[in-house]
N, CA, C and O atoms as a MOPAC input file, in Angstrom:
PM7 MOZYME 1SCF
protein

 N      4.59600 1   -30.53700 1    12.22800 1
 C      3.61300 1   -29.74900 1    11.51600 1
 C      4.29700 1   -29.07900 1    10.32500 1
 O      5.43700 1   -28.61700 1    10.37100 1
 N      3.34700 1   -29.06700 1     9.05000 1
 C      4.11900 1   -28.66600 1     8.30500 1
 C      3.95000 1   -26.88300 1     8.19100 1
 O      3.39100 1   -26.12000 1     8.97800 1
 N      4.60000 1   -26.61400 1     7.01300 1
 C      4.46000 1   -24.91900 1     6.87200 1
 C      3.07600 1   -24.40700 1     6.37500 1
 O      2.71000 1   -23.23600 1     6.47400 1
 N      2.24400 1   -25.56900 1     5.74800 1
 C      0.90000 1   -25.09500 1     5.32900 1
 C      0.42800 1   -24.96800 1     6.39300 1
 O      0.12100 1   -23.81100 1     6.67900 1
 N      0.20500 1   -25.85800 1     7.25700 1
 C     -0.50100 1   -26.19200 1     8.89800 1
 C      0.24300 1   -24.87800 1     9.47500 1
 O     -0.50800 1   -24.37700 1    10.31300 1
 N      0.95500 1   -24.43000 1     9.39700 1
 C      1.45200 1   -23.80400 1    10.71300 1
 C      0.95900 1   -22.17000 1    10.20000 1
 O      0.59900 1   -21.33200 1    11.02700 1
 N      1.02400 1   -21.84600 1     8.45700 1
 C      0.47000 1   -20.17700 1     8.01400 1
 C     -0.97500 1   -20.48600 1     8.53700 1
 O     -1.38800 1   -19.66100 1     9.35300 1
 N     -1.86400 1   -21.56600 1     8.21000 1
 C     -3.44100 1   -21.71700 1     8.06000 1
 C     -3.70400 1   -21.62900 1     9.92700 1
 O     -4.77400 1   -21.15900 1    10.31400 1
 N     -2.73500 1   -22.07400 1    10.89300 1
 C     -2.65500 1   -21.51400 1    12.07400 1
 C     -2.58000 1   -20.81000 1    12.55700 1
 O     -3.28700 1   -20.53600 1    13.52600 1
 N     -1.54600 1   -20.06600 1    12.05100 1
 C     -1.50000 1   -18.14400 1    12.37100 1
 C     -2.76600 1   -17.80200 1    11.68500 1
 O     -3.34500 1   -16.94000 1    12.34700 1
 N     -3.57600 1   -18.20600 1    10.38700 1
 C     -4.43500 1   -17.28200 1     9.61000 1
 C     -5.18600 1   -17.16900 1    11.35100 1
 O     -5.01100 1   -16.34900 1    12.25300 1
 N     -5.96500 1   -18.27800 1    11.25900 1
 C     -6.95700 1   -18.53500 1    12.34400 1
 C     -6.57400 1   -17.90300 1    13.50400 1
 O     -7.02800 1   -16.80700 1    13.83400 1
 N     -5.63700 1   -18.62500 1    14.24500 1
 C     -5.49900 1   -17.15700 1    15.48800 1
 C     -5.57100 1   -15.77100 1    15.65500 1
 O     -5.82900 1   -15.10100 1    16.65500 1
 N     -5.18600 1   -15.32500 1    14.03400 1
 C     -5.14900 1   -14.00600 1    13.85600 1
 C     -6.60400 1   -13.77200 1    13.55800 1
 O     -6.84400 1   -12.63500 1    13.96500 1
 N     -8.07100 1   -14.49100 1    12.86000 1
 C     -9.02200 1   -13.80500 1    12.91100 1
 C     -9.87200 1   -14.78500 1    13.41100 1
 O    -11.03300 1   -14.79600 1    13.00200 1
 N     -9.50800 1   -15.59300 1    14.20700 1
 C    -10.88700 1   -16.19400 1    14.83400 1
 C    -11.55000 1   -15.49100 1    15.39400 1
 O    -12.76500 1   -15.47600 1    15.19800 1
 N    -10.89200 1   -14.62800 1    16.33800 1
 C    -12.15800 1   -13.54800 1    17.08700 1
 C    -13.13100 1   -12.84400 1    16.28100 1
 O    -14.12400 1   -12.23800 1    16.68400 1
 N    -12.84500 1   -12.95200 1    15.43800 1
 C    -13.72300 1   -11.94800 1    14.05000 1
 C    -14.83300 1   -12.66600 1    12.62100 1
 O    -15.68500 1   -12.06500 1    11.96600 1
 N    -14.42000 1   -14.03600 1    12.52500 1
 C    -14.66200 1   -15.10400 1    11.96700 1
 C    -14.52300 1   -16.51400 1    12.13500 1
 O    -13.64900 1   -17.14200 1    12.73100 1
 N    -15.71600 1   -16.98000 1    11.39500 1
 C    -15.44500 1   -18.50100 1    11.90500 1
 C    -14.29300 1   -19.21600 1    10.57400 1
 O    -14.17300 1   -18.85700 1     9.40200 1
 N    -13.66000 1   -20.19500 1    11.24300 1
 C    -12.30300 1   -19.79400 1     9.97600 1
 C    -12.66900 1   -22.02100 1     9.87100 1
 O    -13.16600 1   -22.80700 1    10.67700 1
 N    -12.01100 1   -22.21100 1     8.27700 1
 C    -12.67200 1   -23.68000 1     8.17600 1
 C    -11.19300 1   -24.00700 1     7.62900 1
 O    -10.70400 1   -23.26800 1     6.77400 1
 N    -10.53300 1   -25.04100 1     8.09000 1
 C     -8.99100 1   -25.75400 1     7.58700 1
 C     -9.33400 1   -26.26500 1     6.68900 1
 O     -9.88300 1   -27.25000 1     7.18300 1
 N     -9.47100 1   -26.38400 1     5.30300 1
 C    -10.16500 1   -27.09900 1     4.45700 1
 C     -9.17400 1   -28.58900 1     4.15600 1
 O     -9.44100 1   -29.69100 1     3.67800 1
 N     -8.09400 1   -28.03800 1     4.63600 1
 C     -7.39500 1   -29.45200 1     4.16900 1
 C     -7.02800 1   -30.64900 1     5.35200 1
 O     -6.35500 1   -31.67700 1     5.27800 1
 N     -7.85300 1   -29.96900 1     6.56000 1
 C     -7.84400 1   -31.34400 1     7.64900 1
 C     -9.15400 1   -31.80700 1     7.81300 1
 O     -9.30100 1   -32.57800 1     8.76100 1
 N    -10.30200 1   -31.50400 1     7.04000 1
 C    -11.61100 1   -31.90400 1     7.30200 1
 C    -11.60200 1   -33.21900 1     6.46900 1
 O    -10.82400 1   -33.60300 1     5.59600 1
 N    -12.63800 1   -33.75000 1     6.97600 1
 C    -12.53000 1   -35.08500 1     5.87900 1
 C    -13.71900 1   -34.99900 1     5.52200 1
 O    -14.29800 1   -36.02400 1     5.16300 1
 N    -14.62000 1   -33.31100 1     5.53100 1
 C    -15.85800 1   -32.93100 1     4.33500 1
 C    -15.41800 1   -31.91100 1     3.60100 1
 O    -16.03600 1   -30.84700 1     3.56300 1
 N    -14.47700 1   -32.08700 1     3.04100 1
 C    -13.80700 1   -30.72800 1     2.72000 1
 C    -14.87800 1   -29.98400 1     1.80300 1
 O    -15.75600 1   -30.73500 1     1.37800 1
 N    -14.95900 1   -28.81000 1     1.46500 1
 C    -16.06600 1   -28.19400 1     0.78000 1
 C    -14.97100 1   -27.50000 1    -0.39000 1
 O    -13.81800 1   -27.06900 1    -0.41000 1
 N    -16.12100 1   -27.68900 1    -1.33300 1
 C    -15.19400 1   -27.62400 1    -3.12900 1
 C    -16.45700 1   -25.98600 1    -3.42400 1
 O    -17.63200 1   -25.77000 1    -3.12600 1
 N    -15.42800 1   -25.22700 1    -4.10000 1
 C    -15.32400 1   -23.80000 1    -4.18300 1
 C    -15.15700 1   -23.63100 1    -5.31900 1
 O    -13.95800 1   -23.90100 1    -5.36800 1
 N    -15.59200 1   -23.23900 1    -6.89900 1
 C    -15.64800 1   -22.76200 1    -7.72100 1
 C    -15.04900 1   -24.60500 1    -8.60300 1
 O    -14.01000 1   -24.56800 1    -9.26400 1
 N    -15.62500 1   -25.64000 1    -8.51000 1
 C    -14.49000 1   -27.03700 1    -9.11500 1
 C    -13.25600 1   -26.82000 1    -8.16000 1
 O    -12.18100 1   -26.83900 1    -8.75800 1
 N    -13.19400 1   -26.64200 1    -6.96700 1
 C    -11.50500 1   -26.36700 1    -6.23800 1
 C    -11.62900 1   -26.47400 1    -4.84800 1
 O    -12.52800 1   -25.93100 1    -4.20500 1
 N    -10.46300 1   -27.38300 1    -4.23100 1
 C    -10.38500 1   -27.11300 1    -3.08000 1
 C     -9.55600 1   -26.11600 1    -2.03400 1
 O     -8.53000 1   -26.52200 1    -1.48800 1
 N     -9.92900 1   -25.17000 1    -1.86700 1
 C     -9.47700 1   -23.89400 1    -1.29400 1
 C     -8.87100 1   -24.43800 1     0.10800 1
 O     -9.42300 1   -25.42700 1     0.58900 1
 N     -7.82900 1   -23.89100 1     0.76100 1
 C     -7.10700 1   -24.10900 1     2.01000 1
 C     -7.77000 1   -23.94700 1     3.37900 1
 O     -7.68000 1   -24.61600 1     4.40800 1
 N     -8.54100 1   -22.72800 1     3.03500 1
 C     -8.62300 1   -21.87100 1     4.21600 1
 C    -10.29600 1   -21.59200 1     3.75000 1
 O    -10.63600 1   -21.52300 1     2.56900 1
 N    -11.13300 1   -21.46700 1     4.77200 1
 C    -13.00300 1   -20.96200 1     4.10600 1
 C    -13.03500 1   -19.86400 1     5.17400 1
 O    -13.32100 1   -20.37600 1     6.25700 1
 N    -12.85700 1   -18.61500 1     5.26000 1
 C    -13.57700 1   -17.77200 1     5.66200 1
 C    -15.15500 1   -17.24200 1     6.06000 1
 O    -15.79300 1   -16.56400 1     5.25500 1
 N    -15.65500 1   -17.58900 1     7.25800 1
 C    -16.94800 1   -17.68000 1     7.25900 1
 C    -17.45100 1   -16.36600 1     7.79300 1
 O    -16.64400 1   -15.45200 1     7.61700 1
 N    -18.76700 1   -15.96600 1     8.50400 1
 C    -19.34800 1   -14.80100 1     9.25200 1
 C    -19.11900 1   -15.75000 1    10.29500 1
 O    -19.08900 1   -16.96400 1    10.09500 1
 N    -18.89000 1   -14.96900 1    11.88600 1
 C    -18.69000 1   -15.58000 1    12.69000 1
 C    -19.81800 1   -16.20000 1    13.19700 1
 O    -20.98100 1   -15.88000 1    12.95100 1
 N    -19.40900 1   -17.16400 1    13.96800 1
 C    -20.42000 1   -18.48800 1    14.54400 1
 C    -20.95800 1   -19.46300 1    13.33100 1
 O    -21.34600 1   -20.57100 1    13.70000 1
 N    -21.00900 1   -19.23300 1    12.21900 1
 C    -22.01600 1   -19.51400 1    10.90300 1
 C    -21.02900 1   -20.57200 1     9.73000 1
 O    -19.86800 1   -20.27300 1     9.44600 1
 N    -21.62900 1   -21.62300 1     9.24000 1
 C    -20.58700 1   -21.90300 1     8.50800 1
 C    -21.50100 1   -22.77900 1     7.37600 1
 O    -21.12800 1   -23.80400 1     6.80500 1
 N    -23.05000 1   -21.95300 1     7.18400 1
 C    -23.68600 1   -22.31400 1     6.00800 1
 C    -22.95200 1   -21.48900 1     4.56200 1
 O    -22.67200 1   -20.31100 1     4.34000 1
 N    -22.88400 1   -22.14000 1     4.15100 1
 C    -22.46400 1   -21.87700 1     2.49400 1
 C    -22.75100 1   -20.51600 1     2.19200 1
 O    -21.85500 1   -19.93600 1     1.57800 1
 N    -23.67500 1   -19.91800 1     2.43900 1
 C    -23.98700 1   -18.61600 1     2.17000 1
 C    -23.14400 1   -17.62700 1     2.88200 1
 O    -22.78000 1   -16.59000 1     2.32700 1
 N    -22.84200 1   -17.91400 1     4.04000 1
 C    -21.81800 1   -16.91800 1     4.83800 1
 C    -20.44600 1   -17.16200 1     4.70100 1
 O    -19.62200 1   -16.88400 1     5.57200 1
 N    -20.25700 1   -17.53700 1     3.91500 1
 C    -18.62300 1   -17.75300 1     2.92300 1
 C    -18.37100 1   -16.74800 1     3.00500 1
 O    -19.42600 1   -16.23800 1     3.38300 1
 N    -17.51700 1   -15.83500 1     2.90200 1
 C    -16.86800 1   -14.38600 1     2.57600 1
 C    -15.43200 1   -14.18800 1     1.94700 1
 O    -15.01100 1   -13.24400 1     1.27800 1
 N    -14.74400 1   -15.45700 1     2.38900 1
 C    -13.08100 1   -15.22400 1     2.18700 1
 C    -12.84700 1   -16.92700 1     1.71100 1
 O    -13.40200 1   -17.81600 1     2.35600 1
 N    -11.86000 1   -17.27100 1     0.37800 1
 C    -11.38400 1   -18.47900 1     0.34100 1
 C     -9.69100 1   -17.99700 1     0.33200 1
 O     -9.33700 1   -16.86900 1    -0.01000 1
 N     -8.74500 1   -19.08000 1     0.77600 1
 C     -7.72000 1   -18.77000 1     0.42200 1
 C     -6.84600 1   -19.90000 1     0.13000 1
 O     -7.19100 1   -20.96100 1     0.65000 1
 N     -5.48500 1   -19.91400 1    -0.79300 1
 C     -4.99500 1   -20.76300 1    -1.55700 1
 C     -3.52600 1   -20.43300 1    -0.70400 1
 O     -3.06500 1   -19.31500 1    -0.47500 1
 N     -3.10500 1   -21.40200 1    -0.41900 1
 C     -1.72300 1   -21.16000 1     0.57600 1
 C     -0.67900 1   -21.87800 1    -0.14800 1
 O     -0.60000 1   -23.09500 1     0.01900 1
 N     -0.03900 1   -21.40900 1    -0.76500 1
 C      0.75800 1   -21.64300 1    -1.37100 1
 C      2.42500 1   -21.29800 1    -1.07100 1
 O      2.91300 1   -20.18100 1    -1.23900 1
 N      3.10000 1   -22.37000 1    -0.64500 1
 C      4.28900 1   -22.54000 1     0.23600 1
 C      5.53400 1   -23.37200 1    -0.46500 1
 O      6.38700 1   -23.92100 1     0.23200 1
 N      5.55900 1   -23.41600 1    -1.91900 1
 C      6.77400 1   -24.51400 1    -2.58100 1
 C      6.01300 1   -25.01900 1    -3.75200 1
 O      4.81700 1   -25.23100 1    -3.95300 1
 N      7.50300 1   -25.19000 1    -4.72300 1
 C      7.08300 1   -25.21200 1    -6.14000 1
 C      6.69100 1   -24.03200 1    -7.23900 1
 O      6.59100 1   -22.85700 1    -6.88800 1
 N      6.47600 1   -24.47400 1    -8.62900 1
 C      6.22900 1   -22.69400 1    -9.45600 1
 C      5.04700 1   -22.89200 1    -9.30900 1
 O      4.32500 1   -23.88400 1    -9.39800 1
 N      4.85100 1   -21.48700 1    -8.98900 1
 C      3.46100 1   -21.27900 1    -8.55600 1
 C      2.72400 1   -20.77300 1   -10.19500 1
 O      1.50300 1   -20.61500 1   -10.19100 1
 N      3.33700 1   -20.58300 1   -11.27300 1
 C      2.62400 1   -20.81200 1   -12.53300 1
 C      1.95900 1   -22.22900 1   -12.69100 1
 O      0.87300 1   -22.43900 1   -13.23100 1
 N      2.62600 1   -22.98000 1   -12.24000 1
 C      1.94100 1   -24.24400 1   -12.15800 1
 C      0.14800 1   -24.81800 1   -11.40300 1
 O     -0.69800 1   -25.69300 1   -11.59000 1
 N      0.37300 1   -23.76500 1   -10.61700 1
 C     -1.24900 1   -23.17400 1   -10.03800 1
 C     -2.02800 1   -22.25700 1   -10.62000 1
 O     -3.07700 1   -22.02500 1   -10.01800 1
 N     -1.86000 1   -21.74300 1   -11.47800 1
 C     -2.35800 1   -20.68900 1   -12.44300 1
 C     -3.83900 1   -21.45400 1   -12.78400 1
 O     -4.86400 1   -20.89500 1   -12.39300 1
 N     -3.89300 1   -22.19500 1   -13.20700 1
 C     -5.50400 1   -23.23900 1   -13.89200 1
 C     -6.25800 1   -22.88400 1   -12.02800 1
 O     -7.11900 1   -22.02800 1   -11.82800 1
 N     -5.75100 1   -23.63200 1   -11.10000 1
 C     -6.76300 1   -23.15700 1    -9.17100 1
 C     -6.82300 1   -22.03500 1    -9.81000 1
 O     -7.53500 1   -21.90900 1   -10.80600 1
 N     -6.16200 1   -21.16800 1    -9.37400 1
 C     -5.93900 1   -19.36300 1    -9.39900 1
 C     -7.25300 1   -19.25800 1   -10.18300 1
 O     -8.27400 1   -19.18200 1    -9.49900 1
 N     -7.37500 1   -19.24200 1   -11.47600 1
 C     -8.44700 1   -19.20400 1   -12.23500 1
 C     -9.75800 1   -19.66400 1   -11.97100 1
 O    -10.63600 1   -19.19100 1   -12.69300 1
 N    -10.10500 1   -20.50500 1   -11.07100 1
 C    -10.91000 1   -21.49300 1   -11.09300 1
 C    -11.80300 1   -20.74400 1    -9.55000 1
 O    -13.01900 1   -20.59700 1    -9.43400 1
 N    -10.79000 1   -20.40200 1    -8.58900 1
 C    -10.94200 1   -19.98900 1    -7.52000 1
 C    -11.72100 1   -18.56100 1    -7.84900 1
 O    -12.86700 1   -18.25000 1    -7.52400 1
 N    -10.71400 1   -17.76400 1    -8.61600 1
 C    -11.22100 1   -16.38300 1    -8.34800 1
 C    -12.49800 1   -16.37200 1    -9.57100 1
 O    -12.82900 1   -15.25400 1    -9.96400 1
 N    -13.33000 1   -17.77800 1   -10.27000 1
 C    -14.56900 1   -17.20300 1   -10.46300 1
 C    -15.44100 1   -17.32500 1    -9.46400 1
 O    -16.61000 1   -17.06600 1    -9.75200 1
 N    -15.14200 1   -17.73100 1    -8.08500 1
 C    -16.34500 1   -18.22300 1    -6.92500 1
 C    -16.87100 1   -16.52900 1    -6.74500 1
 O    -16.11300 1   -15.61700 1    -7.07700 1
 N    -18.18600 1   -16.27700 1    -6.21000 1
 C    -18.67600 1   -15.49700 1    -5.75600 1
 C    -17.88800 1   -14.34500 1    -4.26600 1
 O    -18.10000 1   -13.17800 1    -3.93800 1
 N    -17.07700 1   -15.29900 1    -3.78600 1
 C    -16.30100 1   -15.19800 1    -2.59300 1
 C    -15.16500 1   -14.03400 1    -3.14200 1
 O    -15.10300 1   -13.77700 1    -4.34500 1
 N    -14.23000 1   -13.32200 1    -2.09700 1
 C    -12.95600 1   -12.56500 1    -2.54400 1
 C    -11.93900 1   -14.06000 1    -2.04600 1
 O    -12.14100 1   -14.84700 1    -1.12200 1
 N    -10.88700 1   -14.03000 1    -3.02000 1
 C     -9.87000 1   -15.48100 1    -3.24100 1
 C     -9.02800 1   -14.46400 1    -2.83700 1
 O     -9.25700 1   -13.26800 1    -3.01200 1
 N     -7.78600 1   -15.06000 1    -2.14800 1
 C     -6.83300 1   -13.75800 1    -1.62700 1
 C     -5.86400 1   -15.33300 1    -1.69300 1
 O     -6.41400 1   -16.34200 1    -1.25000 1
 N     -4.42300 1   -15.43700 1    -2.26800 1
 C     -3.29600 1   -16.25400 1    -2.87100 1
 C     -2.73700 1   -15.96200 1    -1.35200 1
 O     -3.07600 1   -14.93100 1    -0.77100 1
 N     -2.01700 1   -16.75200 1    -0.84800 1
 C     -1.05700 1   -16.68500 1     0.47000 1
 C      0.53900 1   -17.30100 1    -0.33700 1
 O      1.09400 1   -18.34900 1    -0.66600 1
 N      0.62800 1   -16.61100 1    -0.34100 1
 C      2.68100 1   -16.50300 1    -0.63400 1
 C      3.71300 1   -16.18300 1    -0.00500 1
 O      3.74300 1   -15.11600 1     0.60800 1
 N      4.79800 1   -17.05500 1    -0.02300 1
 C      6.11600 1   -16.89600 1     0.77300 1
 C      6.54900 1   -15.48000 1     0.22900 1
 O      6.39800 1   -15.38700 1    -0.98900 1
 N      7.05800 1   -14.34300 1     0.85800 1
 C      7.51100 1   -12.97700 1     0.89400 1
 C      8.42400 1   -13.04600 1    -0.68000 1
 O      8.82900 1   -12.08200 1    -1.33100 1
 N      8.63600 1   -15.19000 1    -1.14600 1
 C     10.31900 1   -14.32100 1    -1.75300 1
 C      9.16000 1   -15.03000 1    -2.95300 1
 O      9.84400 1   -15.01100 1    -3.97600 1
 N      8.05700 1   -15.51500 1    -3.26900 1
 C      7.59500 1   -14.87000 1    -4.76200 1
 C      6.86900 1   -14.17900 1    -4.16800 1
 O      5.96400 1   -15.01100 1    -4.22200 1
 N      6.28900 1   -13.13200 1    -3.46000 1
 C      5.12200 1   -12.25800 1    -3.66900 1
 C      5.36300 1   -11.46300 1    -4.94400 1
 O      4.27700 1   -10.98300 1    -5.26700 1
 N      6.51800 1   -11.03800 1    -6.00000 1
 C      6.70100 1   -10.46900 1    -6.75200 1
 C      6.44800 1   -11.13200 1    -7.98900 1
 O      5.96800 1   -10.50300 1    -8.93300 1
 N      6.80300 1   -12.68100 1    -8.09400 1
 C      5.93500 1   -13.41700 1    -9.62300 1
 C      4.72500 1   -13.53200 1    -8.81700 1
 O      4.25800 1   -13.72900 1    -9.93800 1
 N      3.61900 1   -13.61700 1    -7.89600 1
 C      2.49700 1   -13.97500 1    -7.77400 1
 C      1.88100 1   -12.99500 1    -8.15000 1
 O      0.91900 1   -13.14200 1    -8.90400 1
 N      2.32100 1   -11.62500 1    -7.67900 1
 C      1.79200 1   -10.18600 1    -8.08600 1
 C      1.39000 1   -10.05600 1    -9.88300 1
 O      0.43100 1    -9.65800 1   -10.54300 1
 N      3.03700 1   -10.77400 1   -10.21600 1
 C      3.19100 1   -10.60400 1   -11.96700 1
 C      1.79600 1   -11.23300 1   -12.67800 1
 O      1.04200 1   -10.95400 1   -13.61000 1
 N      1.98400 1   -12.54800 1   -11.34400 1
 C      1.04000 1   -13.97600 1   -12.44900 1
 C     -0.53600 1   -13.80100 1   -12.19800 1
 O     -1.27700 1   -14.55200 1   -12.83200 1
 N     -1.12600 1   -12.82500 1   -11.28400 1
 C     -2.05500 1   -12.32600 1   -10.44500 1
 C     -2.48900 1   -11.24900 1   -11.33700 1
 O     -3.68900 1   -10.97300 1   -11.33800 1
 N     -1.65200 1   -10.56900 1   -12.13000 1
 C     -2.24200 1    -9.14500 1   -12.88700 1
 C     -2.37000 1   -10.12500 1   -14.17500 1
 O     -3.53000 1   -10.45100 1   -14.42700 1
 N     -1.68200 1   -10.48300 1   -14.76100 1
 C     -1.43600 1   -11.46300 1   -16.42400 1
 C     -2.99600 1   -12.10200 1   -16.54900 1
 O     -3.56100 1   -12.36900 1   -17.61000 1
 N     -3.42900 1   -12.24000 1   -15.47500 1
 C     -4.66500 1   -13.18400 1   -15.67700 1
 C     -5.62400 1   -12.47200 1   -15.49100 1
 O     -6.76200 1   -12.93300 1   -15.58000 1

């Protein structure tokens, strides 16, 4: 399993009791979010019509993450709150590249 599979695993264990949580990158309907395919779909629990979206998230684990800047953009015009998932050692350029935009 890789390191995307294994954060988007902890996400879910940590709020399934609270939400219905969607792997966007093991479905083979994946659902497209602002032109983008988001990692993670945050739903209202039990519910997983389009309207009860609440949370998308972009998991981002290797490589410059300026290079994701165009998603980043694309994501945070969806209606939804976009919340970036980052390794601890850029949370400090994601923060940088997160305010710049």
């Amino acid at each position: 399993m890789g390191v995307r599979q294994k954060i988007i695993q902890n996400i879910a264990s940590t709020l399934s009791n609270r939400f219905t949580i969607i792997d966007n990158t093991a479905t083979a309907d994946k659902k497209i979010v602002a032109g983008q395919f988001p990692d993670v779909l945050v739903f209202k629990k039990d519910s997983t019509a389009d309207r009860d979206l609440l949370f998308i998230m972009k998991i981002e684990n290797g490589g410059e993450l300026i290079d994701n800047l165009p998603q980043w953009k694309e994501l945070a015009t969806a209606p939804n709150t976009f919340y970036i998932v980052v390794p601890d050692s850029k949370l400090s350029e994601a923060k940088k590249l997160a305010n710049a935009t």
